[in-house]
C-alpha positions in Angstrom: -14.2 144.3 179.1 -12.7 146.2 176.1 -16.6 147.3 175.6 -16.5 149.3 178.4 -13.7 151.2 177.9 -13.3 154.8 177.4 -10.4 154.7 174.9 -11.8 151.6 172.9 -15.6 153.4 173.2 -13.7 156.4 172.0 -12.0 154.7 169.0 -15.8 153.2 168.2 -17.0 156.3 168.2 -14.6 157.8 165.9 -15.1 155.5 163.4 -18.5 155.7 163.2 -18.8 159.6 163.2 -15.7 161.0 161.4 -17.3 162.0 157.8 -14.3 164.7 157.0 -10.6 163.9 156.9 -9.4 167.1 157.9 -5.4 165.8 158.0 -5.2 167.9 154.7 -7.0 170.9 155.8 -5.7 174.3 156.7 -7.2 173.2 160.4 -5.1 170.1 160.3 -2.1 171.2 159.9 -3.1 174.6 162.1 -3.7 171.8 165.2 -0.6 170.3 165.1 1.5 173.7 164.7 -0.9 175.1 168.1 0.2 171.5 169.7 4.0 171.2 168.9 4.2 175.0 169.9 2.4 174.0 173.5 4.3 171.0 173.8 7.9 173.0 173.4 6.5 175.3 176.0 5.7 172.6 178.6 9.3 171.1 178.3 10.7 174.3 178.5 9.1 175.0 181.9 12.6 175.2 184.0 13.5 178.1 181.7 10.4 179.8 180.9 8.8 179.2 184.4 5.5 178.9 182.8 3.4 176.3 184.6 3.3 173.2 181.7 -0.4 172.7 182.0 -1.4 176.6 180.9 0.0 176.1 177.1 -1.6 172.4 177.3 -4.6 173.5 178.4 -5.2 176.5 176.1 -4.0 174.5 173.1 -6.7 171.6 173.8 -9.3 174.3 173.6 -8.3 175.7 171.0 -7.9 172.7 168.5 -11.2 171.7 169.6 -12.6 174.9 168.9 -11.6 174.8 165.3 -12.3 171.3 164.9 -16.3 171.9 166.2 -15.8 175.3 164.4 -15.8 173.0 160.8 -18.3 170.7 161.6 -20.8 173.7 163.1 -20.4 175.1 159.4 -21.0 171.6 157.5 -23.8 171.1 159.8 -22.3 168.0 162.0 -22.0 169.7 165.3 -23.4 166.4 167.1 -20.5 164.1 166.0 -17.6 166.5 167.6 -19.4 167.1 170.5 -19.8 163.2 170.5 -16.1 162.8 170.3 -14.9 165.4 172.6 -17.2 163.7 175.3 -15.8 160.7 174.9 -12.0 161.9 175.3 -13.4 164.0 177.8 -15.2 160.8 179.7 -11.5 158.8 179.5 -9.7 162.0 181.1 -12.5 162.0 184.0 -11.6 158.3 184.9 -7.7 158.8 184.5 -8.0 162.0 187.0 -9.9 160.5 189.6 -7.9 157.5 189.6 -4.5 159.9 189.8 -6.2 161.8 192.3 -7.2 159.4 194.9 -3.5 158.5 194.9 -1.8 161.8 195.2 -4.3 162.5 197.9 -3.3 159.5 199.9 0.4 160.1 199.1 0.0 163.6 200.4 -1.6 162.5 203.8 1.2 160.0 204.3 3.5 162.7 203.8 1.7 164.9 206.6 2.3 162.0 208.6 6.2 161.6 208.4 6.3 158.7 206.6 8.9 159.7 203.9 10.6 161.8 206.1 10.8 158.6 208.8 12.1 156.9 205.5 14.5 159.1 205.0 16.2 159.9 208.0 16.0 156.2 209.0 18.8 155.9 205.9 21.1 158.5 206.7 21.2 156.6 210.6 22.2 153.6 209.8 26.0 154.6 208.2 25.5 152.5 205.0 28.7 153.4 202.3 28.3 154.9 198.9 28.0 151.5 197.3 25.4 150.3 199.8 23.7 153.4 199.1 23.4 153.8 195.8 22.0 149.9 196.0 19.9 150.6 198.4 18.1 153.5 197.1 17.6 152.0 193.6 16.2 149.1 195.0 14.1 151.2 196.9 12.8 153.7 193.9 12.3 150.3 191.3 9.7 148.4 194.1 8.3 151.9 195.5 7.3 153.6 192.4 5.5 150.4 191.4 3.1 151.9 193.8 3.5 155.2 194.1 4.2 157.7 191.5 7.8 158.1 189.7 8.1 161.7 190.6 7.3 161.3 194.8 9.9 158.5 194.9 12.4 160.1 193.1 12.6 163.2 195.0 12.7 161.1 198.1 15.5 159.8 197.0 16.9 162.3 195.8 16.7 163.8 199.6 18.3 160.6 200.9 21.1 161.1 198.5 22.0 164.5 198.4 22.2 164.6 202.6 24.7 161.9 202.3 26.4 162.6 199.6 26.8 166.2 199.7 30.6 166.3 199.9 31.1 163.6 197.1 29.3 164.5 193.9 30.3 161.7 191.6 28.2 159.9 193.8 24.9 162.1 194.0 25.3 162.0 189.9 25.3 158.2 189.8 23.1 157.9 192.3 20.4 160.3 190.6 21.0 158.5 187.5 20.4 154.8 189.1 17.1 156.5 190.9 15.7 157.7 187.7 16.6 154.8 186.1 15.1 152.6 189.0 11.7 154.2 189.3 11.2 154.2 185.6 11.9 150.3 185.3 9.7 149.8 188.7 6.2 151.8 186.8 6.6 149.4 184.4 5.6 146.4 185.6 2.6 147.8 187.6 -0.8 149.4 186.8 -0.4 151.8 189.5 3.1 152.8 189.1 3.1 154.9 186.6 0.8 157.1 184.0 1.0 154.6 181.1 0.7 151.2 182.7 -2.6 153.2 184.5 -3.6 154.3 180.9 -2.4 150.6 179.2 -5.0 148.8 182.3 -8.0 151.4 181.8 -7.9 150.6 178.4 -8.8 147.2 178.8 -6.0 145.9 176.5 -4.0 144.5 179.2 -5.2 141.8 182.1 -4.2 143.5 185.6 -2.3 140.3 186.1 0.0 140.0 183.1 1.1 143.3 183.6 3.3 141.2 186.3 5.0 139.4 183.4 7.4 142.6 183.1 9.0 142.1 186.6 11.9 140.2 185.2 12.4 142.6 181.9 11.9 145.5 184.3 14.2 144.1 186.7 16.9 143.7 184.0 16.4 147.0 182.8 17.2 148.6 185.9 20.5 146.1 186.6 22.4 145.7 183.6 23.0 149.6 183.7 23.5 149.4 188.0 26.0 147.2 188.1 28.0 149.1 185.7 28.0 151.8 187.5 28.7 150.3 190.5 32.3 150.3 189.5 32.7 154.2 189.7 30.6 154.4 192.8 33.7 155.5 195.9 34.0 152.9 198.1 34.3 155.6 200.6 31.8 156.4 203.9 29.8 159.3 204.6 28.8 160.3 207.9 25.8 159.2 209.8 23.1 161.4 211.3 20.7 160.9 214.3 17.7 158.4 215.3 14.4 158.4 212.8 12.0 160.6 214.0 8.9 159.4 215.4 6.0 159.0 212.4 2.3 161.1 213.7 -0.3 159.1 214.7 -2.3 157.3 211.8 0.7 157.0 209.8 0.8 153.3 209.6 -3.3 153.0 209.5 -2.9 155.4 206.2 -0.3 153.1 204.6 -2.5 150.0 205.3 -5.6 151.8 203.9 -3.4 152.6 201.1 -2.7 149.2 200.1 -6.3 148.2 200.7 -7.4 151.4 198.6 -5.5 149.6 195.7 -6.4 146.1 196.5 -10.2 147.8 195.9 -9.9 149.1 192.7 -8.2 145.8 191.7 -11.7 144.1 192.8 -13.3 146.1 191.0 -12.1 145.8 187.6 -11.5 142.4 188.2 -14.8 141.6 189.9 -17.1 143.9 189.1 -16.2 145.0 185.9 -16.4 148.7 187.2 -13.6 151.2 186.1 -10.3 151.1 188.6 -11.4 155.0 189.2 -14.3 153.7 190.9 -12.8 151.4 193.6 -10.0 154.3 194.0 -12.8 156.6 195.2 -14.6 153.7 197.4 -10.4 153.5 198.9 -10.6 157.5 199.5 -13.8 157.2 201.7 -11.8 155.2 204.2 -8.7 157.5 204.7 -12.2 160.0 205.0 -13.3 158.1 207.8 -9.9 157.9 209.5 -9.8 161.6 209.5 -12.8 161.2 211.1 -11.9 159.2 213.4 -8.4 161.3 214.3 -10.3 164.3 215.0 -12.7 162.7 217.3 -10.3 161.0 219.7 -7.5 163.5 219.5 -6.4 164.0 223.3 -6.2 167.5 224.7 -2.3 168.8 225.0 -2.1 169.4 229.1 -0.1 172.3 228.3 -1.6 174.8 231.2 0.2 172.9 234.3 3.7 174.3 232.4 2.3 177.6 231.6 4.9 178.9 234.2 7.2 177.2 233.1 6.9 179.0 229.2 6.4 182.3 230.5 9.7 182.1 232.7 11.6 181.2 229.4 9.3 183.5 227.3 8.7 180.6 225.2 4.7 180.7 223.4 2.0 178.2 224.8 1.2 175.3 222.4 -1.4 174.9 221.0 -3.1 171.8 221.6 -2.1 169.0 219.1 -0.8 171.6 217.1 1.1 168.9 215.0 -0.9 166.3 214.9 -3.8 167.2 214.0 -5.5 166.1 210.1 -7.7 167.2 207.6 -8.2 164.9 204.7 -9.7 167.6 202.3 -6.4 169.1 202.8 -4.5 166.4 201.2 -7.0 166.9 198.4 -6.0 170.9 198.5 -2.8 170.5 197.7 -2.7 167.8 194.7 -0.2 168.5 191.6 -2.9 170.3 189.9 -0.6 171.1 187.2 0.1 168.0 186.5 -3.5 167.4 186.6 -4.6 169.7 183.8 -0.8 169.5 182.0 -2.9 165.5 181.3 -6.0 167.3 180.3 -4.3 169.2 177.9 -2.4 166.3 176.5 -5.6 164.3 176.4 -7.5 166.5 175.1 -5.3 168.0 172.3 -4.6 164.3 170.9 -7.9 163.3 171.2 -8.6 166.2 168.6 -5.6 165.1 166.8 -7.2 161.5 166.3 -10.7 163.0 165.4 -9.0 164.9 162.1 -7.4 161.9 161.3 -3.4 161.9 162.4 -3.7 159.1 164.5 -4.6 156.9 162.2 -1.9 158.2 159.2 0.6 157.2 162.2 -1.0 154.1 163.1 -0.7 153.0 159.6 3.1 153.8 159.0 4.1 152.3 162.6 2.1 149.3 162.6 0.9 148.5 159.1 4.3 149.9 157.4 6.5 147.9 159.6 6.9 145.0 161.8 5.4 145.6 165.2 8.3 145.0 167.4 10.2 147.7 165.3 7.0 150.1 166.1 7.1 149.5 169.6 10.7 150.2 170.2 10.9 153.1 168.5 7.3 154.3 170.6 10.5 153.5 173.4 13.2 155.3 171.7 10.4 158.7 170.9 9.5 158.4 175.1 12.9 159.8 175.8 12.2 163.1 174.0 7.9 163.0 174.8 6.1 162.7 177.8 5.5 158.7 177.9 1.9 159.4 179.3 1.6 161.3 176.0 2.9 158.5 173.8 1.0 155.7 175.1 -1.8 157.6 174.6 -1.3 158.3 171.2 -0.8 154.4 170.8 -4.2 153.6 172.7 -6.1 155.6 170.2 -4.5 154.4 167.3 -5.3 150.6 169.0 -3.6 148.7 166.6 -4.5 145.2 166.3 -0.8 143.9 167.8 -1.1 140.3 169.9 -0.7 140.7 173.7 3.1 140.3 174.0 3.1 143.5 171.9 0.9 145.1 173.9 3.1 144.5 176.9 6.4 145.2 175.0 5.2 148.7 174.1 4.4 149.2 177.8 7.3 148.2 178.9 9.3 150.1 176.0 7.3 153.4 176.3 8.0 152.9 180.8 11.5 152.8 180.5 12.9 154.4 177.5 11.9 157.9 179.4 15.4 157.0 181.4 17.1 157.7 177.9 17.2 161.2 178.6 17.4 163.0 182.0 14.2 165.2 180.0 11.9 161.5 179.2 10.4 161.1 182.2 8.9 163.3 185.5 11.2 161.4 187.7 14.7 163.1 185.8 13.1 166.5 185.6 12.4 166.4 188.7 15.9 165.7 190.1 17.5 167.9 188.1 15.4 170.7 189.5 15.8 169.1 193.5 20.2 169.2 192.4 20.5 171.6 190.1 24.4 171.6 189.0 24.8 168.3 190.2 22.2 166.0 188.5 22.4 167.8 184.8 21.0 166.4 181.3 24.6 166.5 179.9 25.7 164.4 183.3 23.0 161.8 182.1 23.6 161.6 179.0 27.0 160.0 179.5 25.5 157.6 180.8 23.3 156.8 178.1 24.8 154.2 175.9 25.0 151.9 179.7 20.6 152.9 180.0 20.5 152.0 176.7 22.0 148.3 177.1 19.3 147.7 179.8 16.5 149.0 177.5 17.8 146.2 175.1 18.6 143.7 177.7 15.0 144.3 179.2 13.1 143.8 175.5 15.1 140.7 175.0 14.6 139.3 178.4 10.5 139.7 177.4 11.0 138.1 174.5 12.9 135.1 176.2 10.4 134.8 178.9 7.0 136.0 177.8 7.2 134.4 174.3 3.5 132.6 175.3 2.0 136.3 174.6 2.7 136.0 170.9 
């Protein structure tokens, strides 16, 4: 298995080709000054309102381009263009795999799932305790298959609409949500960008990744329950009936699940990449599309025409609501958070050609104990994109047993919830409830997070010892 994957290929391949150590070269130390400059851009994106993928991208290309620039003029042109394939090649599989999702995720969104989801909450008159139980349970077992960032703006719907007049509440609440969906990606290969990267990579069965339900789980209580204590015990008021989801809703959420059951086969199975059975999952949503626009009824709208024109209301349009288009769902993908990955991918993969990687590799995992290394990946996802960390980590591929493998998943998964910055799910609230859910709110909070971070890494240790 680990033969045929991109990241391991791509560490073979680095091995074999790199003849200059560029790590003390005026390129060197030029790559990591274009990246750290890129990288402070793309977490300043609420203030600069600069998309994060434009500094990302632009500084991959550019530390490539003075990389291949070198090894044009030493006549080795073949090895970087043999190494930037093979980052390139490991991107490919990660976007195709990401994109399948988002496109489903999209289409169940046109249908009224979420909103269904949503509104079905707010009917039923739960109290603030309730619901801030309720919505973290939900976010920690729904972002194990979706992504982090969908479910916590759901959420963070749910929340705000019901506790709009009480904002201790919405804080906590965010908090718990964030906290939630991080702890829920972690134990999953689909729920979030570094268990996907950890189970492309080959280095982790798709089954064990299961053994981090109970850490996961703890990581995500110890810190609830506290806060359950400053939660009101008041009531907030109800609102009306669900609305009714489109037609194909339900179909869509059962070819989502059988999408992922696919690409399960065929890693498993077949020995294929995941991206490939995601693709084979997209062709059947396809087909329901299909499907929908050959049997979608005709509105009999023209027997009431009178009746709009005496009330000077417009005619319908026939199935003006209902009706779907697949390729739109691929339209209207994050396709900044798309190429922001590129960018990342890219500009580390250049990074591990000159030779960083491996300087790090050799301080975290040869300089000290591995457990040490792998909570302080944790600790460093709280301030860096965890996709971006892990990544880093794959390349290095240090030769660490399997329960260190899984503890660095788990660490780098839920340390983001450190920091209201560490993770897509926390940015994203705090741009949904701006003055509400803040960074300095969280990070009052953070000594409590941090106690289920510590509880979690224990609880693996305690359960999972077999791994070592």
């Amino acid at each position: 298995m680990l033969a045929f994957s991109p990241l391991i290929a791509w560490a073979d391949v680095e091995q074999a080709a790199q003849a200059l150590n560029l790590t003390k070269h005026w390129v060197g130390y030029l790559a990591i000054a274009i990246f750290a400059v890129a990288y402070l851009l793309a977490m300043t994106e609420e203030v600069t309102e600069l998309n994060k993928s434009k500094p990302m991208v632009l500084a991959a290309s550019l530390i490539w381009a003075f990389i291949a620039g070198i090894y044009v003029n030493n006549g080795m042109s073949e090895q970087a263009g043999h190494a930037f394939r093979a980052c390139l090649e490991g991107y490919a599989e990660l976007f195709l795999f990401i994109m399948v999702s988002m496109a489903y995720l999209n289409a169940m969104e046109n249908r009224g799932v979420f909103n269904n989801l949503r509104v079905w909450l707010l009917s039923k008159g739960f109290s603030y305790r309730k619901l801030f139980w309720i919505t973290g349970i939900m976010s920690f077992f729904m972002s194990s298959i979706c992504n982090n960032l969908t479910t916590a703006l759901l959420m963070g719907a749910v929340i705000m609409a019901m506790g709009k007049d009480n904002r201790q509440f919405v804080t906590l609440a965010c908090i718990n949500v964030v906290v939630a969906t991080n702890a829920g990606g972690s134990f999953s290969p689909f729920g979030d960008i570094t268990t996907l990267l950890v189970w492309q990579s080959g280095v982790v069965p798709f089954k064990d990744f299961y053994s981090l339900f109970i850490p996961a789980v703890v990581n995500f209580a110890l810190p609830a329950i506290i806060m359950h204590f400053w939660i009101p015990k008041e009531y907030p008021s109800a609102v009306g009936k669900a609305p009714v989801m489109k037609r194909g809703a339900m179909a869509m959420i059962v070819l989502f699940l059988l999408t992922i059951v696919t690409a399960v086969c065929f890693e498993n199975m077949l020995k294929l990449p995941p991206a490939a059975g995601m693709l084979a999952g997209l062709t059947y949503l396809k087909f329901l599309s299909y499907y929908m626009q050959k049997t979608e009824g005709k509105q009999k709208v023209s027997d009431f025409a009178h009746v709009y024109k005496l009330f000077q209301v417009k005619l319908p349009e026939a199935n003006q609501d209902h009706k779907f288009d697949v390729f739109k769902s691929v339209a209207t993908l994050e396709w900044d958070t798309l190429l922001f990955f590129y960018g990342v991918m890219i500009s580390v993969g250049g990074l591990s050609f000159i030779g960083y990687l491996t300087m790090a590799s050799d301080i975290l995992y040869v300089g000290m104990d591995p457990t040490i290394a792998n909570i302080i990946v944790g600790i460093l996802s709280a301030f860096i994109d965890n996709g971006t960390i892990m990544f880093a980590v794959l390349t290095m591929h240090p030769d660490i047993s399997q329960g260190q493998w899984l503890l660095v998943t788990l660490t780098a998964g839920v340390g983001g919830s450190l920091l209201a910055i560490g993770s897509a799910a926390g940015v994203g609230l705090m741009g949904q409830l701006k003055g509400v859910y803040t960074f300095s709110a969280h990070l009052k909070w953070m000594p409590v997070i941090l106690l289920g971070f510590f509880g979690s890494i224990a609880t693996h240790f305690l359960i999972n010892s077999a791994y070592f």
